[in-house]
C-alpha positions in Angstrom: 139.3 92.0 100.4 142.4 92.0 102.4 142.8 90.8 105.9 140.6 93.1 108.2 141.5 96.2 106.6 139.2 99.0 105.7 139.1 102.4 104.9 139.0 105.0 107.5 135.6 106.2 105.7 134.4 102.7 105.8 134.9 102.0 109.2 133.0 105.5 110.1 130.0 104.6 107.7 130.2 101.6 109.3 129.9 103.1 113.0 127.9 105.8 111.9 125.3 102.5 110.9 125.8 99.9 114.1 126.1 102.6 116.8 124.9 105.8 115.7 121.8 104.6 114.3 121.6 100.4 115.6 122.6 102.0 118.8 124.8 98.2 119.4 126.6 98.1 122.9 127.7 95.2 124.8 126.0 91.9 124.7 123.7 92.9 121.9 122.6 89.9 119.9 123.5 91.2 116.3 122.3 89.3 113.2 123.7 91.4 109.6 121.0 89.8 107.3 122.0 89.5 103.6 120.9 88.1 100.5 122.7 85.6 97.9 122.4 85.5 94.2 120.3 88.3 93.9 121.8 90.2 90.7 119.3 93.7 92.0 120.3 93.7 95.4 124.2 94.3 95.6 125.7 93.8 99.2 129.7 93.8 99.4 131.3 91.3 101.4 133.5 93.9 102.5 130.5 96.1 104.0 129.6 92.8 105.7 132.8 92.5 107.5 132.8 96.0 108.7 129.3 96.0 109.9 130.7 93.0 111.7 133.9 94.3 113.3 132.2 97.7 114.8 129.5 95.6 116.3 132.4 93.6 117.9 134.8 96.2 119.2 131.3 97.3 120.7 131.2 94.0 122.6 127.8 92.3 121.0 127.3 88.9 120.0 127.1 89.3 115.9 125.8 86.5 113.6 125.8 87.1 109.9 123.3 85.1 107.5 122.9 85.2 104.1 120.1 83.8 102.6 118.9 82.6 98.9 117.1 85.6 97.0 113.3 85.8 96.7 111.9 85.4 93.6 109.0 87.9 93.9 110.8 89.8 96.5 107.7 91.9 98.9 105.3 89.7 97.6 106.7 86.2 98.3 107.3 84.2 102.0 110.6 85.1 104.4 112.5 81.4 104.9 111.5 80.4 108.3 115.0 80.0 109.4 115.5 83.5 108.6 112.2 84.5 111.1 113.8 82.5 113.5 117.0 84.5 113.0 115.1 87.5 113.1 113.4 86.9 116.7 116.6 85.7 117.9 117.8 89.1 117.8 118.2 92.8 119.6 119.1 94.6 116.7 118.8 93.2 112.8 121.6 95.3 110.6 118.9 94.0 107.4 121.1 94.4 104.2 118.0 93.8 101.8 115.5 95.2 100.4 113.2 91.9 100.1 112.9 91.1 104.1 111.1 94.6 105.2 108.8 96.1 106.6 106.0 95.5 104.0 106.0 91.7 105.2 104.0 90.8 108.0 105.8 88.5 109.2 108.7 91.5 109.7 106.4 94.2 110.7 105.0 91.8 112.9 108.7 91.2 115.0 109.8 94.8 114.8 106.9 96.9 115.7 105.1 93.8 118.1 108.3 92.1 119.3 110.4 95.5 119.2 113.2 94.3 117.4 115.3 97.1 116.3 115.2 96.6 112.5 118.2 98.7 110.8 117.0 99.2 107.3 120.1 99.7 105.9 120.8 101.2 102.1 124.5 101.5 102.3 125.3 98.2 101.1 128.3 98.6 98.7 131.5 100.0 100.2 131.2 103.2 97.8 127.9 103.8 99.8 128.8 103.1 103.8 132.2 105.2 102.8 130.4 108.3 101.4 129.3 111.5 103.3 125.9 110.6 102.9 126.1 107.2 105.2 129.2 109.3 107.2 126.9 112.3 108.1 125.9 112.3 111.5 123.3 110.3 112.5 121.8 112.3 115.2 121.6 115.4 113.1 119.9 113.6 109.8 118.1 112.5 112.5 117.1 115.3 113.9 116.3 116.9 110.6 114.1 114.6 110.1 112.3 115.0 113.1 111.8 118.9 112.8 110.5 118.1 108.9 107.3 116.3 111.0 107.4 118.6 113.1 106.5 121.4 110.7 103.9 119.1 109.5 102.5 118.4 112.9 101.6 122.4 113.0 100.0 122.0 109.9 96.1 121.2 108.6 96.3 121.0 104.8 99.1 120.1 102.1 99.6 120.2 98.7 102.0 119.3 95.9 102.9 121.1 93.1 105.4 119.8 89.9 106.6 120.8 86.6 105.6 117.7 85.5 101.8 118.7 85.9 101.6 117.3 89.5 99.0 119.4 91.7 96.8 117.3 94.4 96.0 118.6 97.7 94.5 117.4 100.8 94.0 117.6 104.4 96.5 116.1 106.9 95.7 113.1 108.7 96.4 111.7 111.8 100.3 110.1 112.0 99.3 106.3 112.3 99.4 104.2 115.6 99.4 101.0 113.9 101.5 99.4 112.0 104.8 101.5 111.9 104.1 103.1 115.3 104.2 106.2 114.9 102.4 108.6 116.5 103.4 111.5 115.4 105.2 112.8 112.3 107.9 114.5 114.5 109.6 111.7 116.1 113.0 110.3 116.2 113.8 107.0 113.7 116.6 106.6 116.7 113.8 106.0 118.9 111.9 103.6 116.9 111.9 99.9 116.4 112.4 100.4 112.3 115.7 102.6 111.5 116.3 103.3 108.3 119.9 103.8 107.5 121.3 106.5 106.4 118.1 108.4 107.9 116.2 110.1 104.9 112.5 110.6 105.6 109.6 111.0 108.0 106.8 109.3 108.4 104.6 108.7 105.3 101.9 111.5 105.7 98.4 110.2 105.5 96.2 112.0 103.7 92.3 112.7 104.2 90.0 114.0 101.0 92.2 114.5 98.4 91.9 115.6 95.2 94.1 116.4 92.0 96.8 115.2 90.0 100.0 113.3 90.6 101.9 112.7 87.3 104.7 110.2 87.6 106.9 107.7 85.5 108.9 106.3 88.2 108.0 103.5 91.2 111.1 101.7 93.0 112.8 98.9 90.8 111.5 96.0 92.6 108.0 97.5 92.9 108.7 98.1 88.9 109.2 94.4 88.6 106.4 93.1 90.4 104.2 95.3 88.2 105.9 94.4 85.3 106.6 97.5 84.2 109.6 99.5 83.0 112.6 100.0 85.9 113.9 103.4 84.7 111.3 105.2 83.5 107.8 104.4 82.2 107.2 104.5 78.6 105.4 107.5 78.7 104.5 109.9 82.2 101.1 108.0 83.8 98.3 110.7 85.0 96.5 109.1 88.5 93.3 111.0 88.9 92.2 111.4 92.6 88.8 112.4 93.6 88.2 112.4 97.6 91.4 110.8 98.6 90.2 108.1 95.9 92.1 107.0 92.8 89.3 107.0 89.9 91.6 106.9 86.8 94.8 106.2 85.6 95.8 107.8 81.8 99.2 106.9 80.1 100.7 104.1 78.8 100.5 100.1 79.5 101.4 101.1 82.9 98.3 102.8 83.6 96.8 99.0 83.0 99.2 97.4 84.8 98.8 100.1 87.9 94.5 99.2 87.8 95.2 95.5 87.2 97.1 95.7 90.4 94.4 97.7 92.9 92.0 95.4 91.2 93.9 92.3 92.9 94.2 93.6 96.4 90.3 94.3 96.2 89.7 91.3 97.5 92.2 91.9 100.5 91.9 95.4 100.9 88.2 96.0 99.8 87.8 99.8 98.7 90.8 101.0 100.8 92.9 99.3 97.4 91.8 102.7 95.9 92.6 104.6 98.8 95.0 107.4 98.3 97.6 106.5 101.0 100.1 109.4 102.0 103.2 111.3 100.5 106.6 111.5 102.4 109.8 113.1 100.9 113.6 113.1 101.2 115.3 114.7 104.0 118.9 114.1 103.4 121.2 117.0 102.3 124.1 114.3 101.2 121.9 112.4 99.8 122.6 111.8 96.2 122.9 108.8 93.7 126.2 106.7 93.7 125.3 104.1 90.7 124.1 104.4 87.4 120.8 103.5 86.8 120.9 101.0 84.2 123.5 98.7 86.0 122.0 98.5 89.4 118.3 99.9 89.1 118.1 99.3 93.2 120.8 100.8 94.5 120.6 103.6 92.6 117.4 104.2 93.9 118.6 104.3 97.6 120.2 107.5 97.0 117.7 109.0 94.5 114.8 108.3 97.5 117.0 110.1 100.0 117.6 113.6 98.1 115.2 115.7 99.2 114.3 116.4 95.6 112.6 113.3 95.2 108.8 112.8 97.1 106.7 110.0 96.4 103.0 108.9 96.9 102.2 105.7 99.1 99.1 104.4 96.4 96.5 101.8 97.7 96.0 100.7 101.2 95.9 102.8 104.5 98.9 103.2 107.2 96.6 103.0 110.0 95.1 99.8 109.6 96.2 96.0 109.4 95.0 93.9 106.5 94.8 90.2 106.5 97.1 90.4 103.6 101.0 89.2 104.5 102.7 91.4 101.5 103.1 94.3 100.1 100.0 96.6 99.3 101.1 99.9 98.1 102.8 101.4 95.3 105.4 104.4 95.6 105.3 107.3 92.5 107.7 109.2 92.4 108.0 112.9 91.5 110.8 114.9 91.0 111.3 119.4 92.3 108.3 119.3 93.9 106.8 122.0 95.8 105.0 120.8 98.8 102.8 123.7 101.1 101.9 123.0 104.4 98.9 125.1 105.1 100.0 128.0 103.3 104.2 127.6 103.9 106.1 126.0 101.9 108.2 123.1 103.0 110.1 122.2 100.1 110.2 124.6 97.5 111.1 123.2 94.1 112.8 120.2 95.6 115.0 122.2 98.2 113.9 121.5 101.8 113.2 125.2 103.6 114.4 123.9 106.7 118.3 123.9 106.4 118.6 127.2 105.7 117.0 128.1 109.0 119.2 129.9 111.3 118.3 127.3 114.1 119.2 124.2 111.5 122.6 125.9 111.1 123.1 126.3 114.9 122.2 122.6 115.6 124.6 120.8 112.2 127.6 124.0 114.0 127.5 121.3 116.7 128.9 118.2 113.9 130.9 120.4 111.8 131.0 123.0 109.3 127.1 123.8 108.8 127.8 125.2 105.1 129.1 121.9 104.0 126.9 119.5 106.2 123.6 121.6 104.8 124.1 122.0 101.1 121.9 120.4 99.6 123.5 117.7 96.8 121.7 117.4 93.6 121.1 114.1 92.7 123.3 113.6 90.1 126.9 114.9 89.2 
């Protein structure tokens, strides 16, 4: 890197990230957390920098650490200097995926302590400098919130995929604890944890159950932890759910590895290991993956979770309660052109979200821009 010289693209990524979604103004205490050494979790010094200038010329107090990598990433302790860090500040631009949410002791300082916690994904400059981390933040934002909102209305759902997928349930109520949510229409603007660039509700919880859900695909680091395969499972694992309980699991070493797993957070969890969580989906139209999979399984995955052809199923634990267990207790499986029905509407249909091609949706993106652009959907790959 040069000097202080970015892109014009960067610097609005970049802006679009600290004040469009951090919402950073004067005398903010700023910390830009990153990890070192880490060969999965790819943050450019460059982005760094950027993040760090914006938050400047905003007039906040910015800090930048960088901290060794975690060997078992959700499932191993946060440095205490970097807690310290953490409580120190307003607003947390967190450049990793290891130091989240799923850790107590985070969860813990952003929704008790109120710590804005930026979750952010754009961490190389290819990322922050492409549409999907340039889009307007308030309308992601608000498409986000009118995706809840059409499950607020709603009483049942179910998912349906040509991969064999077919489970449905009633909706339960959006969680309290936790995350804070209360709703599944609500702003991530308004809320202590902001994930950047915006690209989901809130995980739906779900209430008697019962079905299908065919996946070979959880999250890299989730992959690791299980010791499983990072790409793709070795052959598509069946999960069997009977009254919003997982009974079953058919397929391939991974199906041991997934029971092995719920098995250890019995003694944490007790029966709510089994518990068939929730489902959330993408919401992004610009969305899309930037990396090839085999050279950097986690980044790739940032875009891949956004596109709102991708919904996954939170497996194991509930999101309205609080264990005494610090780490991580769920496991996301991923599913690919889904059709998901509330009631009897359908949401998504075939992995295309209904809601931007709503006259209203158009009206609202007319307000950032050309609404044919902004609302086209992006498929995942080139």
């Amino acid at each position: 890197m040069t000097g202080g010289y970015f892109s014009n693209q960067l610097l609005e990524g970049a802006r679009n990230c600290v004040i469009g979604c951090g919402k950073v103004e004067k005398s903010s205490n700023v910390l830009i957390l990153n990890l070192i050494g880490d060969p999965n979790d790819i943050v450019d010094d460059q982005v760094v920098h950027a993040l760090a200038t914006v938050a400047q010329e905003a007039g906040a107090r910015v800090s930048i650490l960088s901290t060794a990598a975690m060997e078992k990433g959700w499932w191993d302790e946060v440095p205490p200097i970097v807690i310290g860090a953490f409580l120190a500040a307003d607003v947390v631009i967190n450049n990793t995926y290891a130091i989240g949410r799923p850790l107590r002791t985070v969860r813990d300082a952003v929704v008790r302590k109120g710590i804005v916690n930026v979750g952010s994904k754009a961490r190389t400059a290819s990322i922050l400098s492409s549409e999907w981390a340039r889009f307007p933040f308030q309308l992601s934002d608000e498409i986000s919130k009118r995706t809840g909102d059409f499950i607020d209305q709603g009483g049942t759902w179910r998912v349906v995929a040509p991969n064999g997928t077919d489970i449905s349930g009633k909706i339960g109520p959006a969680p309290s604890k936790g995350r804070g949510a209360r709703k599944y229409g609500e702003y991530s603007g308004g809320k202590a944890y902001r994930p950047f660039p915006v690209a989901f509700f809130p995980v739906v919880s779900s209430l008697e159950a019962n079905g299908i859900i065919v996946s070979e695909y959880v999250p890299p680091w989730e992959a690791r932890h299980l010791g499983v395969p990072e790409l793709r499972f070795t052959s598509p694992m069946k999960i069997i759910v009977e009254n919003n309980r997982m009974v079953r699991f058919e397929g391939g070493f991974e199906a041991q590895r997934f029971h092995k797993f719920y098995e250890s957070l019995v003694p944490h969890l007790g029966e709510d290991a089994w518990n068939m969580n929730g489902w959330h989906a993408g919401t992004h139209p610009r969305g899309r993956v930037y990396e090839a999979p085999n050279r950097y399984p986690d980044v790739w995955h940032a875009g891949y979770h956004a596109n709102p052809r991708v919904m996954h199923f939170h497996l194991g634990g509930s999101q309205a309660k609080e264990y005494d267990y610090p780490y991580m207790w769920e496991i996301s499986c991923h599913v690919e052109g889904a059709t998901i029905y509330i009631d009897d509407n359908k949401l998504y249909d075939a992995g295309h979200l209904t809601l931007l091609d709503l006259e209203e949706t158009r009206k609202l993106a007319a307000q950032y821009g050309d609404p044919d652009r902004l609302l086209n959907q992006v498929p995942l790959f080139d």
